[in-house]
Predicted model as a PDB file, atoms N, CA, C, CB and O in Angstrom, pLDDT in the B-factor column:
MODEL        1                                                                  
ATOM      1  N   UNK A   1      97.972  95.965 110.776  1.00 82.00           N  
ATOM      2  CA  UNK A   1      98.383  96.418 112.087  1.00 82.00           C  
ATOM      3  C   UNK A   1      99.355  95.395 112.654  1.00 82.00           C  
ATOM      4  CB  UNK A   1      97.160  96.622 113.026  1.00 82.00           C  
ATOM      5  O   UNK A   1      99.226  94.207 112.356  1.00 82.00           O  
ATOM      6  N   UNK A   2     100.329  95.816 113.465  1.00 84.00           N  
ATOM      7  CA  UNK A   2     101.108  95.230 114.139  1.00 84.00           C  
ATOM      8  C   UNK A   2     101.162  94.891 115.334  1.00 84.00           C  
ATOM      9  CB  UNK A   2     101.797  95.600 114.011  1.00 84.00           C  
ATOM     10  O   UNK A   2     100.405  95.454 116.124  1.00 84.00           O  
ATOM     11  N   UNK A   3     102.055  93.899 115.786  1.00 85.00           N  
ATOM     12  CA  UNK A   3     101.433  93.255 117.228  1.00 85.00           C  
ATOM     13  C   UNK A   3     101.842  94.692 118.166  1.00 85.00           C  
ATOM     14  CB  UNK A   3     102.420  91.429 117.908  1.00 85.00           C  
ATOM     15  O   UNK A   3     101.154  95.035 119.128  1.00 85.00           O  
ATOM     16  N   UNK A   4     102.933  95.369 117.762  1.00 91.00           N  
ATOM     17  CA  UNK A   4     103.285  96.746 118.218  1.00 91.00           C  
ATOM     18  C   UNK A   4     102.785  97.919 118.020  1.00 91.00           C  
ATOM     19  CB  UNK A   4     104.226  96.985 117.942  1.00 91.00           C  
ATOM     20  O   UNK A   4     103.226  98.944 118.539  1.00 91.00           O  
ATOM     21  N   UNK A   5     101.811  97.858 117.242  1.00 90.00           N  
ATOM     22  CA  UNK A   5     100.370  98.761 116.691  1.00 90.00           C  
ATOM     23  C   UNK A   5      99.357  98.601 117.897  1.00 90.00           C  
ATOM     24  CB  UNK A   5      99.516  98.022 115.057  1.00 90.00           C  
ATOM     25  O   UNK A   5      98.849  99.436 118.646  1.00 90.00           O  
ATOM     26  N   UNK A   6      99.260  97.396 117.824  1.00 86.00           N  
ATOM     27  CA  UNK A   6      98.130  97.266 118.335  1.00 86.00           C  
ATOM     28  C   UNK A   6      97.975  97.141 119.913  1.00 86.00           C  
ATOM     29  CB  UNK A   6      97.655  96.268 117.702  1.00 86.00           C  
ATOM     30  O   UNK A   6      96.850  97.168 120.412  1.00 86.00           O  
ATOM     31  N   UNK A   7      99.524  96.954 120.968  1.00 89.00           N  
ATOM     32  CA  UNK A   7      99.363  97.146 121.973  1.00 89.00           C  
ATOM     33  C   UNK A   7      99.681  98.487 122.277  1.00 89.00           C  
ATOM     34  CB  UNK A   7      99.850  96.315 122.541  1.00 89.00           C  
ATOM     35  O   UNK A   7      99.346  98.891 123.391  1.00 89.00           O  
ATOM     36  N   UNK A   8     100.304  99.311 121.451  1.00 94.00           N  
ATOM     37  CA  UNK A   8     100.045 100.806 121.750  1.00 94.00           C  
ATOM     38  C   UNK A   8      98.588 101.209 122.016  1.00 94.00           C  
ATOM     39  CB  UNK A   8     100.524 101.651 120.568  1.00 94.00           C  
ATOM     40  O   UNK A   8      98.228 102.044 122.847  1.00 94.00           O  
ATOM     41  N   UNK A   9      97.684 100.394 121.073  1.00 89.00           N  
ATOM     42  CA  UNK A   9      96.168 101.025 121.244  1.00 89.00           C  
ATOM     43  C   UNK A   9      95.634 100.384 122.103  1.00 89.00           C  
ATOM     44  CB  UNK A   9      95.216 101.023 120.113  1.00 89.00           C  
ATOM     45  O   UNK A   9      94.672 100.842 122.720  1.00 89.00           O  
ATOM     46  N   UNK A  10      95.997  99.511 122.275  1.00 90.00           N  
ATOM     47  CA  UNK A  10      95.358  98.825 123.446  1.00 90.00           C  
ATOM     48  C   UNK A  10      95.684  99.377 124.905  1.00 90.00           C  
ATOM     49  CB  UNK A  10      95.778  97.371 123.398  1.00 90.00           C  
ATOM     50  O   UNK A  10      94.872  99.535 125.816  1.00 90.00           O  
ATOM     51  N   UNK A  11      96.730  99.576 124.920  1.00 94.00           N  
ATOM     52  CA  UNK A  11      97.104 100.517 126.326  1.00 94.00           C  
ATOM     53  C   UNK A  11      96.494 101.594 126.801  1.00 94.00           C  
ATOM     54  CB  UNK A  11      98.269 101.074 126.300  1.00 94.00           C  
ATOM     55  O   UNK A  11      96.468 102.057 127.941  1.00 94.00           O  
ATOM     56  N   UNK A  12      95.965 101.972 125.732  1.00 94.00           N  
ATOM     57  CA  UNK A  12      94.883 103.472 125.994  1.00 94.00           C  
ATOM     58  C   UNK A  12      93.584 102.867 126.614  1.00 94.00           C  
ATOM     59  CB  UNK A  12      94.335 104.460 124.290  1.00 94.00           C  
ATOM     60  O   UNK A  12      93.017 103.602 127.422  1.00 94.00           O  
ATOM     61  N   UNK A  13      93.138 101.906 126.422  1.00 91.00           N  
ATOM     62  CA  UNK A  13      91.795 101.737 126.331  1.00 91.00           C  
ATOM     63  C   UNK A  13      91.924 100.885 128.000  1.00 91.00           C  
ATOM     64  CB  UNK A  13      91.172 100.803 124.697  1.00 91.00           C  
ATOM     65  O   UNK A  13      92.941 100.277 128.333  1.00 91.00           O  
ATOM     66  N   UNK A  14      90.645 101.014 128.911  1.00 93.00           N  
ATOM     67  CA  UNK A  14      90.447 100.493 130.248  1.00 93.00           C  
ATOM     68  C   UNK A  14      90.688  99.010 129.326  1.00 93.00           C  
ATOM     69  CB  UNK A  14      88.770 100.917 131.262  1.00 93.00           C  
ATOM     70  O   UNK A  14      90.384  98.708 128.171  1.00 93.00           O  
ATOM     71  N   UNK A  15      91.501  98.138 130.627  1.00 91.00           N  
ATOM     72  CA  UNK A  15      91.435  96.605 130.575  1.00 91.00           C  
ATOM     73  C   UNK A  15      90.536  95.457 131.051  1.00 91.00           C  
ATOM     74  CB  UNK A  15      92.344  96.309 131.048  1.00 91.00           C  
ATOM     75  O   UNK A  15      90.530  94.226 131.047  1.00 91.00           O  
ATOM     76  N   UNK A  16      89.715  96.570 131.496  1.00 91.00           N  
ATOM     77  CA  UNK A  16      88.483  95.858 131.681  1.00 91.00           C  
ATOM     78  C   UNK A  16      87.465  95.275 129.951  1.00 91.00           C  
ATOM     79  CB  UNK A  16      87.553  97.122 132.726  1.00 91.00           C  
ATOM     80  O   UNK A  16      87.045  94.200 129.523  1.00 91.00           O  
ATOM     81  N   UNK A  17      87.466  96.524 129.527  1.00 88.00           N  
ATOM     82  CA  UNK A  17      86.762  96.587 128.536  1.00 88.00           C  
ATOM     83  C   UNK A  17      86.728  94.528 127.827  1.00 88.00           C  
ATOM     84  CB  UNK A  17      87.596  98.007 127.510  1.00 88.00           C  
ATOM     85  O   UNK A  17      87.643  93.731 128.037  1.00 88.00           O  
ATOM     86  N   UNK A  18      85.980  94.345 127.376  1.00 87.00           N  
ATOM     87  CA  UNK A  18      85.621  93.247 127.036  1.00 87.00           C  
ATOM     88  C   UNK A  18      86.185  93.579 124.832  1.00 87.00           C  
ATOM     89  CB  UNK A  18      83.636  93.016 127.742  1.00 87.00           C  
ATOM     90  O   UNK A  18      86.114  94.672 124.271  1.00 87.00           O  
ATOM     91  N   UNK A  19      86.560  92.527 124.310  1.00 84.00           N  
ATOM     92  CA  UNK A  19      86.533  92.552 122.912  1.00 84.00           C  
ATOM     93  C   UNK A  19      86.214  91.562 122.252  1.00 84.00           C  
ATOM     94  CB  UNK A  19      87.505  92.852 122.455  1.00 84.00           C  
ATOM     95  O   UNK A  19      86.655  90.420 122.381  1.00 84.00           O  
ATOM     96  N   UNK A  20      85.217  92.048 121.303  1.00 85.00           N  
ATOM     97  CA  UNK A  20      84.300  91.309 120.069  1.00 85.00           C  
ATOM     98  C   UNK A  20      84.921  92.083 118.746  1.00 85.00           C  
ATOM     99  CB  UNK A  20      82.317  91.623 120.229  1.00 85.00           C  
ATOM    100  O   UNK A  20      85.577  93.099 118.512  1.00 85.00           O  
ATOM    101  N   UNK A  21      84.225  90.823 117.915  1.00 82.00           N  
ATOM    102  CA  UNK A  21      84.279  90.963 116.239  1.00 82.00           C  
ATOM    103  C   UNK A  21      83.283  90.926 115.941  1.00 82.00           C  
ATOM    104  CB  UNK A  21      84.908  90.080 115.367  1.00 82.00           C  
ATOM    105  O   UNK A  21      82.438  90.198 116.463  1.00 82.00           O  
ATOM    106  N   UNK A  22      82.987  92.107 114.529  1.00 82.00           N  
ATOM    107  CA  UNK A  22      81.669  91.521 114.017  1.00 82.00           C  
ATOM    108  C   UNK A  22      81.336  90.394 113.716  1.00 82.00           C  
ATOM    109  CB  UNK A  22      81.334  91.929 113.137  1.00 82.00           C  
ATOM    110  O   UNK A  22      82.264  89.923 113.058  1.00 82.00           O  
ATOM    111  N   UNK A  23      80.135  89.313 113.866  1.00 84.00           N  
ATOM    112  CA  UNK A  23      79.123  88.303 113.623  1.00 84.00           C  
ATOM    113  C   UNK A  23      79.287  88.346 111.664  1.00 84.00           C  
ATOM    114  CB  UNK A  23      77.301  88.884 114.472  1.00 84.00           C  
ATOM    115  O   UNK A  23      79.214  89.241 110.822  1.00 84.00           O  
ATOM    116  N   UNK A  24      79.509  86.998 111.631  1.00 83.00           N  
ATOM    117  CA  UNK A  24      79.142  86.383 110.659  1.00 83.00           C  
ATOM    118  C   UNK A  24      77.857  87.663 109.418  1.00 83.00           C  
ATOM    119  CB  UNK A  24      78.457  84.878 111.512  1.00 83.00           C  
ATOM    120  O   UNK A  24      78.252  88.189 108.378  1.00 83.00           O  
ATOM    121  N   UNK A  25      76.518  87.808 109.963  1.00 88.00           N  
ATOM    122  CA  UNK A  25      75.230  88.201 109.703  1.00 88.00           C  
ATOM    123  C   UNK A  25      75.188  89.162 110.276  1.00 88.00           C  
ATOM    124  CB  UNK A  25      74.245  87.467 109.957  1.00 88.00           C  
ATOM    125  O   UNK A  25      74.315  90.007 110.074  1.00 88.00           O  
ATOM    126  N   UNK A  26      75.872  89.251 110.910  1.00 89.00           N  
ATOM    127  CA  UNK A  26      74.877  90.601 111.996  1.00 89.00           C  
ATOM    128  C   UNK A  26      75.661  90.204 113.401  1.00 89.00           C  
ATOM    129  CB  UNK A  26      72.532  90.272 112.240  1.00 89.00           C  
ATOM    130  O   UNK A  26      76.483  89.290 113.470  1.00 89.00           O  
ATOM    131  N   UNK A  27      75.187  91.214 114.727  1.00 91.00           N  
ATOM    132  CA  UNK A  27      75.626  90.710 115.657  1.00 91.00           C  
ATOM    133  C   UNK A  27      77.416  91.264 116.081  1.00 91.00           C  
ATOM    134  CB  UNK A  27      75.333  89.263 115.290  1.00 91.00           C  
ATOM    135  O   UNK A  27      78.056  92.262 115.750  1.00 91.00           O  
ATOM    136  N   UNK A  28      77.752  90.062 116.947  1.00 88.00           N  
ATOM    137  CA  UNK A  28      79.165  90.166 117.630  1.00 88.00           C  
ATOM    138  C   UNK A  28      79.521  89.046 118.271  1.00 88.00           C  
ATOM    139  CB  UNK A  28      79.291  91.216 118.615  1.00 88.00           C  
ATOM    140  O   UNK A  28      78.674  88.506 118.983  1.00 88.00           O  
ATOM    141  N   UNK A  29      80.858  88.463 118.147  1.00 86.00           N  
ATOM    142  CA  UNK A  29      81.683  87.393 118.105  1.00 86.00           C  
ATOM    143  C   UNK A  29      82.489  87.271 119.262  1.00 86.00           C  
ATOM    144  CB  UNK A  29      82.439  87.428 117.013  1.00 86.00           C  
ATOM    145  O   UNK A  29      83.289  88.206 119.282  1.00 86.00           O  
ATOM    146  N   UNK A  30      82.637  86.418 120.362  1.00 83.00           N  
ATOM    147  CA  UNK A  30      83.650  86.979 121.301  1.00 83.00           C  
ATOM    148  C   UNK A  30      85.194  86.397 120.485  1.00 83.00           C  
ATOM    149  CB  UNK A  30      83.339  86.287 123.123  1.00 83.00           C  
ATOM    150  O   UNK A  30      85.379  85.603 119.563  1.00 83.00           O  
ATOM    151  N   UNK A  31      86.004  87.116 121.223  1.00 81.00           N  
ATOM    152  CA  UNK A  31      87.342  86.885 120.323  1.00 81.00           C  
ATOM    153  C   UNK A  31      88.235  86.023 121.839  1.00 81.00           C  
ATOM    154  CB  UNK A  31      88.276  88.871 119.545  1.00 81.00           C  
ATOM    155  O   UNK A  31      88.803  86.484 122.829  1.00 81.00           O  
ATOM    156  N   UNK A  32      88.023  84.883 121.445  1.00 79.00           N  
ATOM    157  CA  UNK A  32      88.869  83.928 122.417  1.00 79.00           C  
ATOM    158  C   UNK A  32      90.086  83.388 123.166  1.00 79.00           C  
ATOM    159  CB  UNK A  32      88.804  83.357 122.152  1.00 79.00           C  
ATOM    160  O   UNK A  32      90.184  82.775 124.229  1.00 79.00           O  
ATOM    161  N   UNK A  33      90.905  83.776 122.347  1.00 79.00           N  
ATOM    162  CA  UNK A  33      92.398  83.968 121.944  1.00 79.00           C  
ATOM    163  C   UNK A  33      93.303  84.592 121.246  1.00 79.00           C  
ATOM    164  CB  UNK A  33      92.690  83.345 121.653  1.00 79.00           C  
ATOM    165  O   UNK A  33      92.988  85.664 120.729  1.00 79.00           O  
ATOM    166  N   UNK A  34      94.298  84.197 121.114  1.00 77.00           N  
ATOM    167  CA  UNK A  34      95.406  84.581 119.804  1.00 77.00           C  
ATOM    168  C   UNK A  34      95.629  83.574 119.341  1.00 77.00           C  
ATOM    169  CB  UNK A  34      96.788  85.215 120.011  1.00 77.00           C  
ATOM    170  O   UNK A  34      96.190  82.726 120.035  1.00 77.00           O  
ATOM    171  N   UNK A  35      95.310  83.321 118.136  1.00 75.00           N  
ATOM    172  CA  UNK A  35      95.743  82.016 117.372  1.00 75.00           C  
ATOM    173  C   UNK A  35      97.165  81.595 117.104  1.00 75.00           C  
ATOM    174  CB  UNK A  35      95.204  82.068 116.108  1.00 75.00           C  
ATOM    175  O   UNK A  35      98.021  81.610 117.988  1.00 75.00           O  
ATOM    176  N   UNK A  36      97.395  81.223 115.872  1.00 79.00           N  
ATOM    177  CA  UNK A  36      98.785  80.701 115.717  1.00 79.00           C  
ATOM    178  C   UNK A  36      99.155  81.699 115.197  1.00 79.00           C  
ATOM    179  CB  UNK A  36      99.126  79.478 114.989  1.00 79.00           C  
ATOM    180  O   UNK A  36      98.572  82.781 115.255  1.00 79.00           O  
ATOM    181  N   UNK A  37     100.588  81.368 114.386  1.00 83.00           N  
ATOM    182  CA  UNK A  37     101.042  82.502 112.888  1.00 83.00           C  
ATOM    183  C   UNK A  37     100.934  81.566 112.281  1.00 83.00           C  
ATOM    184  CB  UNK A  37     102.578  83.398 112.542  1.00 83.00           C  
ATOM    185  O   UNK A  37     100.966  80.355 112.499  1.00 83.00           O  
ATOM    186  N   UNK A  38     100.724  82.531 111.033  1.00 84.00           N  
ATOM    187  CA  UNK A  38     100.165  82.068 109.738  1.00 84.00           C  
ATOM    188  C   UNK A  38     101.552  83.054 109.174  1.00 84.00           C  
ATOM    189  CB  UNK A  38      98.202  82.502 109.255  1.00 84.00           C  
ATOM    190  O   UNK A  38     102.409  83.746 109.724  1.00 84.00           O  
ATOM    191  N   UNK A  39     101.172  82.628 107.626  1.00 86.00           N  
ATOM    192  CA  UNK A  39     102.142  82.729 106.842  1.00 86.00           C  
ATOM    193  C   UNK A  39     101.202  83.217 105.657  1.00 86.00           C  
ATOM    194  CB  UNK A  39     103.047  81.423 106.705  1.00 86.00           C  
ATOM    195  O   UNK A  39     100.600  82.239 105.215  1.00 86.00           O  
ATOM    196  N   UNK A  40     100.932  84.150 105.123  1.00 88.00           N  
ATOM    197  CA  UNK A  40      99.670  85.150 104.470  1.00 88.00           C  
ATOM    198  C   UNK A  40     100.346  86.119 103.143  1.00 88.00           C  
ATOM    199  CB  UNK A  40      98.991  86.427 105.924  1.00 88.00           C  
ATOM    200  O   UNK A  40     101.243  86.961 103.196  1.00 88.00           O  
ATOM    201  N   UNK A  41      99.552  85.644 101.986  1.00 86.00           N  
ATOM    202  CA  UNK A  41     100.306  86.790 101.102  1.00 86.00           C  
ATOM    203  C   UNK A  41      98.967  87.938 101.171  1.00 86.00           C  
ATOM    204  CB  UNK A  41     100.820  86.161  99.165  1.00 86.00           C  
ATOM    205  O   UNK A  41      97.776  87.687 101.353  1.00 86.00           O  
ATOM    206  N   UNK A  42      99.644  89.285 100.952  1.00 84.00           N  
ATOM    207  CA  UNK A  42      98.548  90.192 101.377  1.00 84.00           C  
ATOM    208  C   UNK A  42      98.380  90.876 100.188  1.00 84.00           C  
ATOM    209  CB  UNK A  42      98.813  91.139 102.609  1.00 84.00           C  
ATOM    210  O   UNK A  42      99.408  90.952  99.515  1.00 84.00           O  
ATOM    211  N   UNK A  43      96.906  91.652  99.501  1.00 84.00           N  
ATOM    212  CA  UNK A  43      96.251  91.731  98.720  1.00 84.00           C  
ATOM    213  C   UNK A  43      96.028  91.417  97.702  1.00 84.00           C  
ATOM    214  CB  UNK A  43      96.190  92.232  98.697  1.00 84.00           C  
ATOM    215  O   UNK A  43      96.055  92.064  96.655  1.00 84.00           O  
ATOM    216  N   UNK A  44      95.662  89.880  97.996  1.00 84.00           N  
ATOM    217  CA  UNK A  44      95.358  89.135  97.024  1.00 84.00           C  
ATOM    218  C   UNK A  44      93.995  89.015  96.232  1.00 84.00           C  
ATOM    219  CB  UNK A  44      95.647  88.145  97.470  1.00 84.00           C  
ATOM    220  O   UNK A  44      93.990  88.676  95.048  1.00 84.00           O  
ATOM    221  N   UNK A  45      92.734  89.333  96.995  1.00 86.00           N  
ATOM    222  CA  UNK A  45      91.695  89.416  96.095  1.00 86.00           C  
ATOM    223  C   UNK A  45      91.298  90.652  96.066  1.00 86.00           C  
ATOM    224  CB  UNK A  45      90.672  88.604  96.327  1.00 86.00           C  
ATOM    225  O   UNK A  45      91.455  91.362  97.060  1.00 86.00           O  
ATOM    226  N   UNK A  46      90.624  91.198  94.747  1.00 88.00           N  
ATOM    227  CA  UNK A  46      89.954  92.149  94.728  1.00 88.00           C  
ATOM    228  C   UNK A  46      88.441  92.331  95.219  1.00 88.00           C  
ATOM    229  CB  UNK A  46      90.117  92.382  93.686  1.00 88.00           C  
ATOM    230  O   UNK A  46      87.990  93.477  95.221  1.00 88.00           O  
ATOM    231  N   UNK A  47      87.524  91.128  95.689  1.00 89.00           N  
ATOM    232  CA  UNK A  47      86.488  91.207  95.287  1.00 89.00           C  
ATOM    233  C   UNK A  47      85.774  91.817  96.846  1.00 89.00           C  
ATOM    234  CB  UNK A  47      86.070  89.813  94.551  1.00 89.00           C  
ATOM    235  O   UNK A  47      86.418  91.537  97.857  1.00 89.00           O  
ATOM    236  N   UNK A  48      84.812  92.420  96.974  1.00 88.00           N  
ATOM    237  CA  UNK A  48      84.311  93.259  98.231  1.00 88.00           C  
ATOM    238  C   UNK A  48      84.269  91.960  99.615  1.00 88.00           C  
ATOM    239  CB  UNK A  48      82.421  94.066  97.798  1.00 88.00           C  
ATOM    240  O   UNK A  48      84.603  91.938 100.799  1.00 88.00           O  
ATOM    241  N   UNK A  49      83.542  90.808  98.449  1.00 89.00           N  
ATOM    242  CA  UNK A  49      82.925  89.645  99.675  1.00 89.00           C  
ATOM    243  C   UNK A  49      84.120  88.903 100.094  1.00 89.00           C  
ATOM    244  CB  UNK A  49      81.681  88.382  99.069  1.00 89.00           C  
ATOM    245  O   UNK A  49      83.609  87.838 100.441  1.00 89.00           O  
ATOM    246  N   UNK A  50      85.422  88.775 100.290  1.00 89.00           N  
ATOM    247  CA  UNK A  50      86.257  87.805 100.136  1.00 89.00           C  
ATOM    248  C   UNK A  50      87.253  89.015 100.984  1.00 89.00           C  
ATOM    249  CB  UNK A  50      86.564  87.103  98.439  1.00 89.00           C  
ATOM    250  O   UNK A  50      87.381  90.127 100.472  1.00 89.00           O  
ATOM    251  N   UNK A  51      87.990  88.652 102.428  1.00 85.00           N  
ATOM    252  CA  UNK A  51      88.925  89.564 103.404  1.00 85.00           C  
ATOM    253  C   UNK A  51      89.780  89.509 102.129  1.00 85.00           C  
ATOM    254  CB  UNK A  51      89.640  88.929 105.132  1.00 85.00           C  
ATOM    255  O   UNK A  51      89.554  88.607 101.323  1.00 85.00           O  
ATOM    256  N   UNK A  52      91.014  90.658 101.821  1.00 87.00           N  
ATOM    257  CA  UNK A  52      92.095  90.980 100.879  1.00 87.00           C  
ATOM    258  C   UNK A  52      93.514  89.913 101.316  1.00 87.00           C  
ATOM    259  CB  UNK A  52      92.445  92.795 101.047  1.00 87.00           C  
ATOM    260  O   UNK A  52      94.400  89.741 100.478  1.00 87.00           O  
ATOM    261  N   UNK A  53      93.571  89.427 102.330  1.00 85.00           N  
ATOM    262  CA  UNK A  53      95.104  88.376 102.236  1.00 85.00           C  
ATOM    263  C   UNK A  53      94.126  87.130 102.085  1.00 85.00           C  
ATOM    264  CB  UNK A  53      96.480  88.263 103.977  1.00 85.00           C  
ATOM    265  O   UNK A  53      92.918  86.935 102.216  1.00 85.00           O  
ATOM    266  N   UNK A  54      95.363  86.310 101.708  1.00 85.00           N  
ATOM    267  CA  UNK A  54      95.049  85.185 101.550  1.00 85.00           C  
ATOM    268  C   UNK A  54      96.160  83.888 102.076  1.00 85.00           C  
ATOM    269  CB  UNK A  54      94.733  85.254 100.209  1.00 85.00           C  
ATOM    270  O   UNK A  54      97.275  84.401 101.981  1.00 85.00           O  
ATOM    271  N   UNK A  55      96.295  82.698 102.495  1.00 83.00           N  
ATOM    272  CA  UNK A  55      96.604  82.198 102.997  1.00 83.00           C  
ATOM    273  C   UNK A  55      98.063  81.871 101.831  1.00 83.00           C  
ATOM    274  CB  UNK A  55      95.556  81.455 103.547  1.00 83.00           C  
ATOM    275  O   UNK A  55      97.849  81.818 100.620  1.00 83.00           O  
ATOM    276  N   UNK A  56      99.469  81.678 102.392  1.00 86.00           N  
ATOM    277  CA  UNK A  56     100.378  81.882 101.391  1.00 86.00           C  
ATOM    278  C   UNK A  56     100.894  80.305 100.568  1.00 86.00           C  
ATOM    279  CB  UNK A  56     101.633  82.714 102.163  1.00 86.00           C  
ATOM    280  O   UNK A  56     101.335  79.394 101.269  1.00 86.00           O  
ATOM    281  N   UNK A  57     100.805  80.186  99.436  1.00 78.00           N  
ATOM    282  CA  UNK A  57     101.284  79.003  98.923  1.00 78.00           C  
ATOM    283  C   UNK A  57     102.679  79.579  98.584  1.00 78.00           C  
ATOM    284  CB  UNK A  57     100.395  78.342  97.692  1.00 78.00           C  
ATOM    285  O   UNK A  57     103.230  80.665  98.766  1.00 78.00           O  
ATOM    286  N   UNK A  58     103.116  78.067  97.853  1.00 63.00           N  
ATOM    287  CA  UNK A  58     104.714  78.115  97.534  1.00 63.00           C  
ATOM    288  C   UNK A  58     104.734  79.369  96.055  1.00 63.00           C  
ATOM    289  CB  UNK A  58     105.418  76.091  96.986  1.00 63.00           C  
ATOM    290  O   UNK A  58     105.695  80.122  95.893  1.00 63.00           O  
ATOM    291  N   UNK A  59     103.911  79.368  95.425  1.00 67.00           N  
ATOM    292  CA  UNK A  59     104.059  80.614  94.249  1.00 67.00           C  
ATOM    293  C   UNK A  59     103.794  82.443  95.037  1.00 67.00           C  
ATOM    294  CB  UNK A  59     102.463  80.219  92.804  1.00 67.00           C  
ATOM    295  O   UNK A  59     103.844  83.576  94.557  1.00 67.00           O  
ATOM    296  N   UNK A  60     103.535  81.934  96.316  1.00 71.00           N  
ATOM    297  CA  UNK A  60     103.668  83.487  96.667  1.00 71.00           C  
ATOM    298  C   UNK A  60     104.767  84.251  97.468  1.00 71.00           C  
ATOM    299  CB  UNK A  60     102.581  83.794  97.368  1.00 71.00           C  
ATOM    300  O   UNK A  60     104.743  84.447  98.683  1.00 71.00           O  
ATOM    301  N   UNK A  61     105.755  84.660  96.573  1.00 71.00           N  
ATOM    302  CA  UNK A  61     107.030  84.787  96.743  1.00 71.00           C  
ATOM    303  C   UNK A  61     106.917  86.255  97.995  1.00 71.00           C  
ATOM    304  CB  UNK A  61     107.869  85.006  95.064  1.00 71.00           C  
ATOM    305  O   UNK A  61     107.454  86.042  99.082  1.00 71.00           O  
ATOM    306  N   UNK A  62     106.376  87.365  97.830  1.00 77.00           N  
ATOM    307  CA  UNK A  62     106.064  88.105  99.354  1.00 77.00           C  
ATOM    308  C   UNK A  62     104.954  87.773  99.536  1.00 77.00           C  
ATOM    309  CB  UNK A  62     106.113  89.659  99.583  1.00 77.00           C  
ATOM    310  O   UNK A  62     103.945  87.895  98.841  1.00 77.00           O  
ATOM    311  N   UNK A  63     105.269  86.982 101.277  1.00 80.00           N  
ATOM    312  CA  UNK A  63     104.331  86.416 101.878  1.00 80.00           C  
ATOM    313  C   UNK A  63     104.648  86.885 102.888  1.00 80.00           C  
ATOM    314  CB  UNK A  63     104.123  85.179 101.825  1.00 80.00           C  
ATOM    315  O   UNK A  63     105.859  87.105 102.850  1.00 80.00           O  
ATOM    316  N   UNK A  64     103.992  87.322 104.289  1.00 74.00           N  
ATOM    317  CA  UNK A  64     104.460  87.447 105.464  1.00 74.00           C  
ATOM    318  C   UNK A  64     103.744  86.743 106.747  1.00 74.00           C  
ATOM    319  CB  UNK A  64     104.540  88.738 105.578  1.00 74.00           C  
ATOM    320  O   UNK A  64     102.636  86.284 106.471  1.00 74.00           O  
ATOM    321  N   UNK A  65     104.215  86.547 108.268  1.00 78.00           N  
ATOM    322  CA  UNK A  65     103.860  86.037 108.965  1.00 78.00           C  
ATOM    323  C   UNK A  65     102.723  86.905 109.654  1.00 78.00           C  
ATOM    324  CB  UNK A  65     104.830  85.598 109.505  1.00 78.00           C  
ATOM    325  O   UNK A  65     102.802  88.122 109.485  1.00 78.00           O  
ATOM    326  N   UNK A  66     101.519  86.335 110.526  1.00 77.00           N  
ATOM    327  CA  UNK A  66     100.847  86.929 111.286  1.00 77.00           C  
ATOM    328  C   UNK A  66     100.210  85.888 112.091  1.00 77.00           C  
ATOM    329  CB  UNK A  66     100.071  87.797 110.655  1.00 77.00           C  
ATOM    330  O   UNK A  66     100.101  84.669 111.955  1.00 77.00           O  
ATOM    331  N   UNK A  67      99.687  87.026 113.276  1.00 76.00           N  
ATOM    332  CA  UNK A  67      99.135  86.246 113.929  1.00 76.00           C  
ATOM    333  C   UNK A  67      97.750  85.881 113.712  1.00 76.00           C  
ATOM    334  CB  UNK A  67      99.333  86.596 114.930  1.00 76.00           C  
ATOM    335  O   UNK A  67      97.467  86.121 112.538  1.00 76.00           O  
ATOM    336  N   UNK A  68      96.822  85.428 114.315  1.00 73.00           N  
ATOM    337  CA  UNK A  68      95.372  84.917 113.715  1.00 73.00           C  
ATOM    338  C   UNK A  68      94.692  85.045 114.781  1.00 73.00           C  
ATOM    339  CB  UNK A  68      95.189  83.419 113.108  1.00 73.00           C  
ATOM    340  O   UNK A  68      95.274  84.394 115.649  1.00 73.00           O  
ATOM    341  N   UNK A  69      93.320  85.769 115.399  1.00 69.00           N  
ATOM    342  CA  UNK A  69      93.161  85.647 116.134  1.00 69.00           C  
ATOM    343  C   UNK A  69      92.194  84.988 116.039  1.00 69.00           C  
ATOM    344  CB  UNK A  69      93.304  86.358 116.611  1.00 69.00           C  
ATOM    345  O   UNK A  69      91.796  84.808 114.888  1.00 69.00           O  
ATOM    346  N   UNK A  70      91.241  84.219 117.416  1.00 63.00           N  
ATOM    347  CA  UNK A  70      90.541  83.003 117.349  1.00 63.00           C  
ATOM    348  C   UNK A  70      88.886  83.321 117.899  1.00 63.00           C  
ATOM    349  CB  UNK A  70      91.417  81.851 118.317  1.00 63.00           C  
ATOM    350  O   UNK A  70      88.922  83.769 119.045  1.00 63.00           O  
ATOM    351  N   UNK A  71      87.755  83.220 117.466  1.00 57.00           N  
ATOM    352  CA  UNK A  71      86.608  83.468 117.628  1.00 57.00           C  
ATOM    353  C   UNK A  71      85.448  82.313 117.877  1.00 57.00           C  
ATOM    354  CB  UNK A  71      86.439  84.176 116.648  1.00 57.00           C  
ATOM    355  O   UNK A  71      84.932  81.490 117.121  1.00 57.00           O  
ATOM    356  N   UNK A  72      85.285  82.601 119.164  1.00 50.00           N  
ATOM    357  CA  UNK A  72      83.767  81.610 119.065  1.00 50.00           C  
ATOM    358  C   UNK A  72      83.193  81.100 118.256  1.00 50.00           C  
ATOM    359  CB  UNK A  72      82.776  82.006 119.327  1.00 50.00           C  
ATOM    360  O   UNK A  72      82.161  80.485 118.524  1.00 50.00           O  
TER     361      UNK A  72                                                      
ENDMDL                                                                          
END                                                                             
């Protein structure tokens, strides 16, 4: 999703509304900020337990920027 994705959807929704991430275990995370950009090559692992981008080294020739957002 894009930062232009995502304030389209966000515009729909009351601004009151409060936003969390799922918990580690279980549960819900408050989401604190917007982090930095990162620099991320994207679908890099296959495996279920492990998010699909991964953080970009110098051998990952498409890599792209994003933002990161920041959690309790």
């Amino acid at each position: 999703m894009t930062v232009k994705e995502l304030i389209a959807e966000l515009q729909q929704l009351d601004p009151d509304l409060y936003v969390f991430t799922d918990g580690y275990e279980g549960g819900y995370e408050d989401v604190v900020s917007v982090g930095n950009i990162k620099e991320i090559a994207l679908n890099y692992h296959d495996e279920w337990y492990y998010g699909p981008h991964i953080d970009a080294e110098a051998e990952h020739k498409d890599s792209f920027e994003i933002v990161k957002g920041v959690i309790l």
